[in-house]
Backbone as XML, in Angstrom:
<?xml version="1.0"?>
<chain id="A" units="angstrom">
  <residue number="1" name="UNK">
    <atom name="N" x="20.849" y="13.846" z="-18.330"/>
    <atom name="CA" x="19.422" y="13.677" z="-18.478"/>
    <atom name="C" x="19.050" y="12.205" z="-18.631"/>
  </residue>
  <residue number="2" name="UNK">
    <atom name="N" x="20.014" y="11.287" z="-19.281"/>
    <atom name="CA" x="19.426" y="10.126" z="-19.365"/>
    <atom name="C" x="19.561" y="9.220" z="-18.440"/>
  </residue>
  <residue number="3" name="UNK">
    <atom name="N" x="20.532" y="9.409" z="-16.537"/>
    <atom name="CA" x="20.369" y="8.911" z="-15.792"/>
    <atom name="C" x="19.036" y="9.486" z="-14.721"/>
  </residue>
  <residue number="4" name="UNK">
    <atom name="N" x="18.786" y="10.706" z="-15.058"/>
    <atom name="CA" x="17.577" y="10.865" z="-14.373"/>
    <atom name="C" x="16.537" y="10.172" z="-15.217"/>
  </residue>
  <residue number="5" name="UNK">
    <atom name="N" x="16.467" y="10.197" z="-16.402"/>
    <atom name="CA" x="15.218" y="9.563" z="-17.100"/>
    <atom name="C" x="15.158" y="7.933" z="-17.026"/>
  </residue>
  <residue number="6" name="UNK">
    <atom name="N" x="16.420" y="7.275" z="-16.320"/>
    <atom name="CA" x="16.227" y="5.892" z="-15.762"/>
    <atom name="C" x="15.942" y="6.035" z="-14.710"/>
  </residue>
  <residue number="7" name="UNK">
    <atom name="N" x="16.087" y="6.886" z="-13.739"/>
    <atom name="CA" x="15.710" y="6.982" z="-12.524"/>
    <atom name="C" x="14.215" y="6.878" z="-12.396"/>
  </residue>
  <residue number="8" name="UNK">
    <atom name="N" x="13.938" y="8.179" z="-13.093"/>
    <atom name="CA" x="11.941" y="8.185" z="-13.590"/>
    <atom name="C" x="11.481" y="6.560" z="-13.574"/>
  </residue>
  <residue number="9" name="UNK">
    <atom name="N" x="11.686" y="5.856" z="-14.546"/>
    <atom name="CA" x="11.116" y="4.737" z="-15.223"/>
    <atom name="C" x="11.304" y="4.228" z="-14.018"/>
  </residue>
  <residue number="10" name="UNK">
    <atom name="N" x="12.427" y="3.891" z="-13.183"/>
    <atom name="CA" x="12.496" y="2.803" z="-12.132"/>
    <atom name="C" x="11.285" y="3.301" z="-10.907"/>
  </residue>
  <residue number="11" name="UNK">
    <atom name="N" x="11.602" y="4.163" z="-10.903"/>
    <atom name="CA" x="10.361" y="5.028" z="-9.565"/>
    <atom name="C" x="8.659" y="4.559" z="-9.930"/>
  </residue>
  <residue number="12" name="UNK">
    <atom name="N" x="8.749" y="4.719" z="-11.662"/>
    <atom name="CA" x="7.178" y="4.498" z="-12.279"/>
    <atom name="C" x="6.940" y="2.734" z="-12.062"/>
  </residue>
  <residue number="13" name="UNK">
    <atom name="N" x="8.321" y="2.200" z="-12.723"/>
    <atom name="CA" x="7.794" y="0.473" z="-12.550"/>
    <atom name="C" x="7.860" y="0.586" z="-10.951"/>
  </residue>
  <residue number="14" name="UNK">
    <atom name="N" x="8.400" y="1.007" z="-10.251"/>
    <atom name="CA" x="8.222" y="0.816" z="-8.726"/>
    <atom name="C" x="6.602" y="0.700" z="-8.617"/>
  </residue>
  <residue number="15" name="UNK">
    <atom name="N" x="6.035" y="2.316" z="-8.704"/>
    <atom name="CA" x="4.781" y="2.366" z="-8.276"/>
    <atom name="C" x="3.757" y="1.908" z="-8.745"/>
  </residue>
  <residue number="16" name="UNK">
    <atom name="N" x="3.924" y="0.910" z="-10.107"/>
    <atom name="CA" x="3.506" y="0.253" z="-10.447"/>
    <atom name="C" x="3.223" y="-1.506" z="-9.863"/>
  </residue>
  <residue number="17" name="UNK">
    <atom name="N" x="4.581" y="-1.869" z="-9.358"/>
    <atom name="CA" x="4.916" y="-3.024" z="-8.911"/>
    <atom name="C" x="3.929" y="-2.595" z="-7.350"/>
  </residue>
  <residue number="18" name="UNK">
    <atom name="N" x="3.615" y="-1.648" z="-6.940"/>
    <atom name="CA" x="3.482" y="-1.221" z="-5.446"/>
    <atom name="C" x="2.228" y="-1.604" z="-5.598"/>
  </residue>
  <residue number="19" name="UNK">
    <atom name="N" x="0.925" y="-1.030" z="-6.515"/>
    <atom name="CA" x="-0.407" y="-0.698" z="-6.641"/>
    <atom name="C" x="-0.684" y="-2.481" z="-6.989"/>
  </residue>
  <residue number="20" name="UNK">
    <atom name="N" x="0.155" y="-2.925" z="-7.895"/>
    <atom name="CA" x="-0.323" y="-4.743" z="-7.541"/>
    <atom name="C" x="0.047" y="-5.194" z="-6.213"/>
  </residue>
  <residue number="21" name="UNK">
    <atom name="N" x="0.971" y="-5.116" z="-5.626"/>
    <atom name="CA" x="1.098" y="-5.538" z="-4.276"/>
    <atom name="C" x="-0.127" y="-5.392" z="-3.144"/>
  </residue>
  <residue number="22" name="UNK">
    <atom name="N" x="-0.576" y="-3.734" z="-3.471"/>
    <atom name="CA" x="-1.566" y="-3.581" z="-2.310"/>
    <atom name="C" x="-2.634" y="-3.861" z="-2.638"/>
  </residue>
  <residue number="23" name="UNK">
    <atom name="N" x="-2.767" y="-4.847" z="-4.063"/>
    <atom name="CA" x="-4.180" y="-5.682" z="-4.471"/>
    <atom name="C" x="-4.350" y="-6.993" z="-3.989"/>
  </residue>
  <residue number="24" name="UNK">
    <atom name="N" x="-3.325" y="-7.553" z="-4.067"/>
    <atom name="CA" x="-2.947" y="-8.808" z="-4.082"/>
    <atom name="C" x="-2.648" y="-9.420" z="-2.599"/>
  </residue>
  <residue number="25" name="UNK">
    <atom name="N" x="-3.027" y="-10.218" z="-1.862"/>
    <atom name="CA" x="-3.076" y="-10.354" z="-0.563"/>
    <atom name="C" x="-1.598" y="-11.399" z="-0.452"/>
  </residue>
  <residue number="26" name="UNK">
    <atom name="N" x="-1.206" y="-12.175" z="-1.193"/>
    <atom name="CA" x="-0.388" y="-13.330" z="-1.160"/>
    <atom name="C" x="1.293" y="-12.275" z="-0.359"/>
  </residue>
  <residue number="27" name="UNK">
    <atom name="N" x="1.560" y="-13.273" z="0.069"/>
    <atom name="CA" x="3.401" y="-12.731" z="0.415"/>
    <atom name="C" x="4.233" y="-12.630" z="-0.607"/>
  </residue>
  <residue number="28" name="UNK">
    <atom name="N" x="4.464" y="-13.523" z="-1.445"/>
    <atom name="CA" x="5.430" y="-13.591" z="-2.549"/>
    <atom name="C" x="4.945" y="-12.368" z="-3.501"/>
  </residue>
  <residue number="29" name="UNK">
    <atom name="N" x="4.000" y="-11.768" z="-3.862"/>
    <atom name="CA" x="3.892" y="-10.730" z="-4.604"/>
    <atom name="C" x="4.564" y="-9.346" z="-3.417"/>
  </residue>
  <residue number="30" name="UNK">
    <atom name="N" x="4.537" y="-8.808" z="-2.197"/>
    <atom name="CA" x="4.449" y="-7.917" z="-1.040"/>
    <atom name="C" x="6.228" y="-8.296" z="-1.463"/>
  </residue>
  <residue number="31" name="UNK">
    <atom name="N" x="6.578" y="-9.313" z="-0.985"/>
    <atom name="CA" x="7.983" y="-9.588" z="-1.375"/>
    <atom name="C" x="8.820" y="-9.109" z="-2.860"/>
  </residue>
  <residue number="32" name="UNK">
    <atom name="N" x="8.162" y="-9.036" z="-3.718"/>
    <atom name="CA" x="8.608" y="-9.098" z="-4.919"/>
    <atom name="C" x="8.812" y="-7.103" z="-4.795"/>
  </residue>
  <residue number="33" name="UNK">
    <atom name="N" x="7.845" y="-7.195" z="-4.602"/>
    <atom name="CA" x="7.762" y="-5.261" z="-4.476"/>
    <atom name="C" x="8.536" y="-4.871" z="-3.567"/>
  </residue>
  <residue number="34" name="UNK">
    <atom name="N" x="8.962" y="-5.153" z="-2.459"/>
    <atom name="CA" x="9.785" y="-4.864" z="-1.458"/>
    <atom name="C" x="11.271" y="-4.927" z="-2.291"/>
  </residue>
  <residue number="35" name="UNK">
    <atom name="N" x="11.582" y="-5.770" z="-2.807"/>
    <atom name="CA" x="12.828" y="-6.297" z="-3.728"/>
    <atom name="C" x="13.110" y="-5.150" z="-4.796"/>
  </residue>
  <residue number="36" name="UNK">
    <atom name="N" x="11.915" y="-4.822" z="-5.425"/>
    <atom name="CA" x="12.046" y="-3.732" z="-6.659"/>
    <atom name="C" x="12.293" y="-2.700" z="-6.002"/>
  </residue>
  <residue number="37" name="UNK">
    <atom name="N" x="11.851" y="-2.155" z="-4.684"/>
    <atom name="CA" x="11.723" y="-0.923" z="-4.040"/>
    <atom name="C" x="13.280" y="-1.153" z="-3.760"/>
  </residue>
  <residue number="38" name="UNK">
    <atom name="N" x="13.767" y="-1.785" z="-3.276"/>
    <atom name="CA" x="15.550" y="-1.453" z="-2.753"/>
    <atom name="C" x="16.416" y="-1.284" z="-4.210"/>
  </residue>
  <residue number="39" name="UNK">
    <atom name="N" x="15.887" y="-2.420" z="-4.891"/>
    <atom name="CA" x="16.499" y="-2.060" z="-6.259"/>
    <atom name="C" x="16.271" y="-0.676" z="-6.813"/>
  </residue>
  <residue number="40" name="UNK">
    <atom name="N" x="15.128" y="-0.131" z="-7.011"/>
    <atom name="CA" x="14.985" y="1.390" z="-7.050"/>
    <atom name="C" x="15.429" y="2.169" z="-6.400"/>
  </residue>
  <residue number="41" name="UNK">
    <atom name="N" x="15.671" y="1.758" z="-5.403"/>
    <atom name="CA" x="16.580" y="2.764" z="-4.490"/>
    <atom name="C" x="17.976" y="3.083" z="-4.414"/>
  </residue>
  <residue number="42" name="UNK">
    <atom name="N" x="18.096" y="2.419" z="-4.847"/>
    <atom name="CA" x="19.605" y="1.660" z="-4.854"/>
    <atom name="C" x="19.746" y="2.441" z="-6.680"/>
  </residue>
  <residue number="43" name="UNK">
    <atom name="N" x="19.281" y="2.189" z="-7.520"/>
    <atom name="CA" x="19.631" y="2.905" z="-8.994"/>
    <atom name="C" x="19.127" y="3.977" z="-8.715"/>
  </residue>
  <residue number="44" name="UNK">
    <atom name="N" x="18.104" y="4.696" z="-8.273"/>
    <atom name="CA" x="17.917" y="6.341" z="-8.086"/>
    <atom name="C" x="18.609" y="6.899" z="-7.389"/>
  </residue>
  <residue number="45" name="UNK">
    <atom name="N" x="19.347" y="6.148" z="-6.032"/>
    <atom name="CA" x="20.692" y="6.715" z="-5.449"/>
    <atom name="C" x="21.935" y="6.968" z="-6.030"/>
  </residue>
  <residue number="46" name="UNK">
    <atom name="N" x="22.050" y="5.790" z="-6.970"/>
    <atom name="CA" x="23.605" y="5.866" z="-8.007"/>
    <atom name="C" x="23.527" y="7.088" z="-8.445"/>
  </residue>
  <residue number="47" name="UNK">
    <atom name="N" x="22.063" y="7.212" z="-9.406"/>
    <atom name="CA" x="22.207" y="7.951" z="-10.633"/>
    <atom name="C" x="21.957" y="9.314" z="-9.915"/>
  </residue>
  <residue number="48" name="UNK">
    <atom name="N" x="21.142" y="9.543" z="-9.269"/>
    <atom name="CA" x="21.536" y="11.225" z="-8.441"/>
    <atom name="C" x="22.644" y="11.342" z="-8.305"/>
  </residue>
  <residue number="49" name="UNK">
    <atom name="N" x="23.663" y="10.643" z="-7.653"/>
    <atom name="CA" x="25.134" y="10.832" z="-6.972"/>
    <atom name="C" x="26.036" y="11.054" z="-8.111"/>
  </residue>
  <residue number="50" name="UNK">
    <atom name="N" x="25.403" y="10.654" z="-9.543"/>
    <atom name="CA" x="26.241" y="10.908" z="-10.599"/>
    <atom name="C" x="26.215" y="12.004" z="-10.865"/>
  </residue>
  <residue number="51" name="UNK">
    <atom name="N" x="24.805" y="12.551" z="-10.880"/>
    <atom name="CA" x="23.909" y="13.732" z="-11.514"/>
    <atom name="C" x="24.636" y="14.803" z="-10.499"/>
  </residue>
  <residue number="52" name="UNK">
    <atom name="N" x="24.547" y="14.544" z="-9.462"/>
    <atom name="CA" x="25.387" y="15.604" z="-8.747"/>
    <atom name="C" x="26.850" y="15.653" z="-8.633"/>
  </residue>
  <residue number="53" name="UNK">
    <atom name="N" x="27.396" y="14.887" z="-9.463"/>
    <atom name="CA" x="28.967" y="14.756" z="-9.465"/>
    <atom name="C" x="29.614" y="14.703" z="-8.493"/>
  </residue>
  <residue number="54" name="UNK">
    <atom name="N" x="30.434" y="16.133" z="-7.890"/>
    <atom name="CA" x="31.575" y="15.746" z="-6.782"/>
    <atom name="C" x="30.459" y="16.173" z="-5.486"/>
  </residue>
  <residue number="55" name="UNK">
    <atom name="N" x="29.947" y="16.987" z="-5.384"/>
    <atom name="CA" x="29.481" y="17.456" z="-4.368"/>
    <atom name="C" x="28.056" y="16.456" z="-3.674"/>
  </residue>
  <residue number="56" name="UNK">
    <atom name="N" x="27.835" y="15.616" z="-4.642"/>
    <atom name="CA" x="26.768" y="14.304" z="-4.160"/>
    <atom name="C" x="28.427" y="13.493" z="-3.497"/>
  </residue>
  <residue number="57" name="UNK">
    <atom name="N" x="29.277" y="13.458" z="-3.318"/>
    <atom name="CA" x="30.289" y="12.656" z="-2.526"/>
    <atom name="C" x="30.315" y="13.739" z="-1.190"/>
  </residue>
  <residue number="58" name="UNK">
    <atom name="N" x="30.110" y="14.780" z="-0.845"/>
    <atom name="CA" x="30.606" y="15.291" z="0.685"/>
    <atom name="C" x="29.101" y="15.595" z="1.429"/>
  </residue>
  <residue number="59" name="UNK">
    <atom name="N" x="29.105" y="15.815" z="2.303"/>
    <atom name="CA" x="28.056" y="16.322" z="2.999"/>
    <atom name="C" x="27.762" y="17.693" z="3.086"/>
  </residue>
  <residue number="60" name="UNK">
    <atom name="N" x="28.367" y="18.192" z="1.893"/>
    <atom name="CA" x="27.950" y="19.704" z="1.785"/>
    <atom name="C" x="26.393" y="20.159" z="1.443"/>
  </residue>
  <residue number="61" name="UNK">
    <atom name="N" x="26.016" y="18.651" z="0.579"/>
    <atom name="CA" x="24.411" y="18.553" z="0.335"/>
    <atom name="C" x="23.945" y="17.740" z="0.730"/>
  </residue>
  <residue number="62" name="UNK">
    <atom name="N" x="22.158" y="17.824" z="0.937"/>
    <atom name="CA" x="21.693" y="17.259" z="1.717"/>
    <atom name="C" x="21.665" y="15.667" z="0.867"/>
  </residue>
  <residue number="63" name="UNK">
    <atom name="N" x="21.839" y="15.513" z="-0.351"/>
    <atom name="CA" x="22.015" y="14.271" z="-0.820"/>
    <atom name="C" x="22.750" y="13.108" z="0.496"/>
  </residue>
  <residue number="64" name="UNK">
    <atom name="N" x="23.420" y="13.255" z="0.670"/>
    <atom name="CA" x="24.116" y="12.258" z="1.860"/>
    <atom name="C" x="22.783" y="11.733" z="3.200"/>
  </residue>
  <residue number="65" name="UNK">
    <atom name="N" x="22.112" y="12.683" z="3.138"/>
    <atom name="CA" x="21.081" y="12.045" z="4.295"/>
    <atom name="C" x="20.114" y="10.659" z="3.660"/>
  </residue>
  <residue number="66" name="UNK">
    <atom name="N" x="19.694" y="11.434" z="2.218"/>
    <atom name="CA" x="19.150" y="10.116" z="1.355"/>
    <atom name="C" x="19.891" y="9.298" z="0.906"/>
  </residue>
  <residue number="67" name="UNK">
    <atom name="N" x="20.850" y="9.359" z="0.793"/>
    <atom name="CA" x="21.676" y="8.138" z="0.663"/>
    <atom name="C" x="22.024" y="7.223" z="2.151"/>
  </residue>
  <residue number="68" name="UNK">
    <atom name="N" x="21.998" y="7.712" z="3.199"/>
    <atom name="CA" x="22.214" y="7.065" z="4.042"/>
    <atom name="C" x="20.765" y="6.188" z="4.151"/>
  </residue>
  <residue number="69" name="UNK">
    <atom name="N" x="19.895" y="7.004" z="4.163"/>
    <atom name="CA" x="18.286" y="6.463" z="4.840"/>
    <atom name="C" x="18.769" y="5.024" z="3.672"/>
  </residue>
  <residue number="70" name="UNK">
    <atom name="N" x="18.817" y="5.487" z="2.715"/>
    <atom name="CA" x="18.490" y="4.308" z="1.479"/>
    <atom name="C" x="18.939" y="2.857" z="1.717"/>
  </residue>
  <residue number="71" name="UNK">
    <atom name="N" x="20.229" y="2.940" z="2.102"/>
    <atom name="CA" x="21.145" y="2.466" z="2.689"/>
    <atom name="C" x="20.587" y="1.173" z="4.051"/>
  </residue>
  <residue number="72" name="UNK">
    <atom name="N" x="20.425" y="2.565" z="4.548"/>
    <atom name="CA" x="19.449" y="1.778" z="6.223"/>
    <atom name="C" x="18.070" y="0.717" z="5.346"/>
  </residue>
  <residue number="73" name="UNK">
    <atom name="N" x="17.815" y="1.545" z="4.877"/>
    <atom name="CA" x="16.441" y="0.770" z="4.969"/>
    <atom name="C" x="16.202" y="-0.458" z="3.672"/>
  </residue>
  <residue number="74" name="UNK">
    <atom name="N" x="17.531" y="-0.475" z="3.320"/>
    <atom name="CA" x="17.319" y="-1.400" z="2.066"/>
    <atom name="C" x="17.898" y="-2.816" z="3.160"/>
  </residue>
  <residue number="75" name="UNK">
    <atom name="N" x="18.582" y="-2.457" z="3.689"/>
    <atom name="CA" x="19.075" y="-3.527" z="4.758"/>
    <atom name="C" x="17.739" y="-3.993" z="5.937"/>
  </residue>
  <residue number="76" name="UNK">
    <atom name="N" x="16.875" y="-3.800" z="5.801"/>
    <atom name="CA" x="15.603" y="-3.622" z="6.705"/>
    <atom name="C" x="14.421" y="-4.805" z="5.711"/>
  </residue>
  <residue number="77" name="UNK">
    <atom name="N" x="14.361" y="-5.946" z="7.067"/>
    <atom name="CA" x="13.766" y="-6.562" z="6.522"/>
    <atom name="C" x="14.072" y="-7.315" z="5.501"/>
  </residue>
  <residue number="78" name="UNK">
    <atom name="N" x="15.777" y="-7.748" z="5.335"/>
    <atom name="CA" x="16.060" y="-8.207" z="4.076"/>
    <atom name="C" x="16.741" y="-7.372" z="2.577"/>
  </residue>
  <residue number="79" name="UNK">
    <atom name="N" x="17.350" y="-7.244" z="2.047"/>
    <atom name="CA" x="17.840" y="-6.961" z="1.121"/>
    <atom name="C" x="17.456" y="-7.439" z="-0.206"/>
  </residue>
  <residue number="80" name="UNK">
    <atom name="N" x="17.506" y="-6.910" z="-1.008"/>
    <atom name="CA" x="16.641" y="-7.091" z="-2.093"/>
    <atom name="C" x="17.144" y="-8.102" z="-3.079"/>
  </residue>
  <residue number="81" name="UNK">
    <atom name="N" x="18.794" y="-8.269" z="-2.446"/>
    <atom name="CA" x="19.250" y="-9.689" z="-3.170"/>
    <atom name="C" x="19.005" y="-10.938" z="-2.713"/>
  </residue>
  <residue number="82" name="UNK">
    <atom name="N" x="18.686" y="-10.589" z="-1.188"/>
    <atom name="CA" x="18.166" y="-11.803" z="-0.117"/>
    <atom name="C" x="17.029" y="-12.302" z="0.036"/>
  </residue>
  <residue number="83" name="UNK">
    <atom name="N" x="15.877" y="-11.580" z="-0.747"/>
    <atom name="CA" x="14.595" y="-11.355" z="-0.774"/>
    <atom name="C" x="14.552" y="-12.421" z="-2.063"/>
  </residue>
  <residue number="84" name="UNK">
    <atom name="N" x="14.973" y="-11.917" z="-3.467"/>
    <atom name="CA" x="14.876" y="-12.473" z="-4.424"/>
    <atom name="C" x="15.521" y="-13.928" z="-4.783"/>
  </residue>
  <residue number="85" name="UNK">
    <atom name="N" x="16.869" y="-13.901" z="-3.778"/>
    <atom name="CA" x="17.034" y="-15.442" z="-3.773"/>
    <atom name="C" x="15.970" y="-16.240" z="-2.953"/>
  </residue>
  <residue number="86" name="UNK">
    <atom name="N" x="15.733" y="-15.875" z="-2.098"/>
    <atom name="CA" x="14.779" y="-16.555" z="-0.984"/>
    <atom name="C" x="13.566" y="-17.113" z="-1.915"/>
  </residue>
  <residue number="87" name="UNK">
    <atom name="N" x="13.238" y="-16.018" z="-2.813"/>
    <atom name="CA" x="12.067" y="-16.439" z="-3.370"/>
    <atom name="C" x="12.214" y="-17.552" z="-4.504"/>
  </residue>
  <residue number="88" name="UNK">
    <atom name="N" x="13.252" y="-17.559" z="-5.557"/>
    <atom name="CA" x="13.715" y="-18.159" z="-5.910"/>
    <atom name="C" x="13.627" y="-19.744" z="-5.630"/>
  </residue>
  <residue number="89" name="UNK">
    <atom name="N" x="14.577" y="-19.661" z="-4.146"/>
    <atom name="CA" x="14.509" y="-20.994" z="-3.565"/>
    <atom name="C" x="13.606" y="-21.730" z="-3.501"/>
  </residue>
  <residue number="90" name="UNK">
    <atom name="N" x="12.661" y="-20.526" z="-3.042"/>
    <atom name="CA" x="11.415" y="-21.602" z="-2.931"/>
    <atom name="C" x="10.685" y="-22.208" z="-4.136"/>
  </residue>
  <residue number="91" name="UNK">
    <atom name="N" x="10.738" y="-21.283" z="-5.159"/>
    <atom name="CA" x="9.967" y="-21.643" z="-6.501"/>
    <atom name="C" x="10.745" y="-22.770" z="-7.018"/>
  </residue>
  <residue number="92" name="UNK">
    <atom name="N" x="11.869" y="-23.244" z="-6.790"/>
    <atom name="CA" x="12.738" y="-24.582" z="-7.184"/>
    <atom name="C" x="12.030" y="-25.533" z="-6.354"/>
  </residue>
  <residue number="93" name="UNK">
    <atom name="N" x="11.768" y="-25.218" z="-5.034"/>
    <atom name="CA" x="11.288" y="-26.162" z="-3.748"/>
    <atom name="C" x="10.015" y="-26.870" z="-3.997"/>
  </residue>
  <residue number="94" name="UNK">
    <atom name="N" x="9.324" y="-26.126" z="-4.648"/>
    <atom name="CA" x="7.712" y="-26.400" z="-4.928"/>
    <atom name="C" x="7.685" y="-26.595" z="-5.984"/>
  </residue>
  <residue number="95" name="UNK">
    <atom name="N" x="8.497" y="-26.197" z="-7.089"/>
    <atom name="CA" x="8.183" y="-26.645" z="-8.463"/>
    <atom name="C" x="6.795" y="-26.212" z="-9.182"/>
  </residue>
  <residue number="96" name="UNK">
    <atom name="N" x="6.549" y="-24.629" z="-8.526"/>
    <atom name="CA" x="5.350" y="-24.310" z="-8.934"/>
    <atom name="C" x="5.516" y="-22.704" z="-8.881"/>
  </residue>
  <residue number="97" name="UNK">
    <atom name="N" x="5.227" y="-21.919" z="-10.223"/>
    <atom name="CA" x="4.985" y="-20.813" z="-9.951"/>
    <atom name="C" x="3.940" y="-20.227" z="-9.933"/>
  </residue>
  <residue number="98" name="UNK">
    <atom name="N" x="3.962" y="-19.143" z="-8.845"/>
    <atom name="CA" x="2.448" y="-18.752" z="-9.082"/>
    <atom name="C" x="2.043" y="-17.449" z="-9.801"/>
  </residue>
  <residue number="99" name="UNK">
    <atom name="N" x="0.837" y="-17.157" z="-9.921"/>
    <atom name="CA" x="0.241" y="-16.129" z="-11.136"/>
    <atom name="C" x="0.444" y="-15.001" z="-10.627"/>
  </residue>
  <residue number="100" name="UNK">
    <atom name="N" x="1.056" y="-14.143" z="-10.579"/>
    <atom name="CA" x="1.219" y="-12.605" z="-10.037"/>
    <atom name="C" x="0.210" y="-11.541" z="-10.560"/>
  </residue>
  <residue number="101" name="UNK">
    <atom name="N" x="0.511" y="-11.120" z="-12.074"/>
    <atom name="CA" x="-0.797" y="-10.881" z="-12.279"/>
    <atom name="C" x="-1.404" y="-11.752" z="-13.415"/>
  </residue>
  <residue number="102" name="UNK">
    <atom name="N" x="-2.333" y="-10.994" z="-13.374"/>
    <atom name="CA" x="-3.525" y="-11.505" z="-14.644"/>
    <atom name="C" x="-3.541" y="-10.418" z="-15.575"/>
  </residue>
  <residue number="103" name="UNK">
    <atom name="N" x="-2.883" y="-11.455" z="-16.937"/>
    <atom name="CA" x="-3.172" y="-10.248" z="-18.276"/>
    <atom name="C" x="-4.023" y="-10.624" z="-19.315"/>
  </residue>
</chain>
């Protein structure tokens, strides 16, 4: 129960991180959410595959199709470790960060 209940939280800060993105017109925020989304994907894939023990390892369940998509599409457009260094880089480059949100 308590890898699905990290799973939850990551899915909620996801759709959270998502609803500022589709406010916010800038790239580096669209980027930042793209980054959390593979990262979420990527820990809601672990922790199912745990949750389902041996049989999340064969293709006896349909788990293996979402794990593949996850897979594909975290590699799409960048990777979420490639994304976050990139951004990184640049915030060293400019020496300026900018306001994501407003609290």
């Amino acid at each position: 129960r308590h890898r699905l209940a990290d799973a939850l939280v990551a899915v909620e800060s996801l759709a959270s991180a998502l609803a500022v993105a589709g406010e916010a017109p800038d790239a580096t925020t669209g980027a930042l959410a793209k980054a959390i989304a593979g990262r979420t994907a990527q820990t809601v894939a672990a922790h199912c595959q745990q949750v389902l023990a041996g049989i999340g390892f064969t293709t006896d369940h349909a788990f293996h199709r979402y794990l593949k998509r996850t897979l594909a599409l975290e590699g799409l457009f960048g990777s979420s470790d490639e994304i976050v260094t990139g951004i990184g880089r640049d915030l060293i480059d400019t020496r300026c960060v900018p306001t994501l949100i407003e609290l």
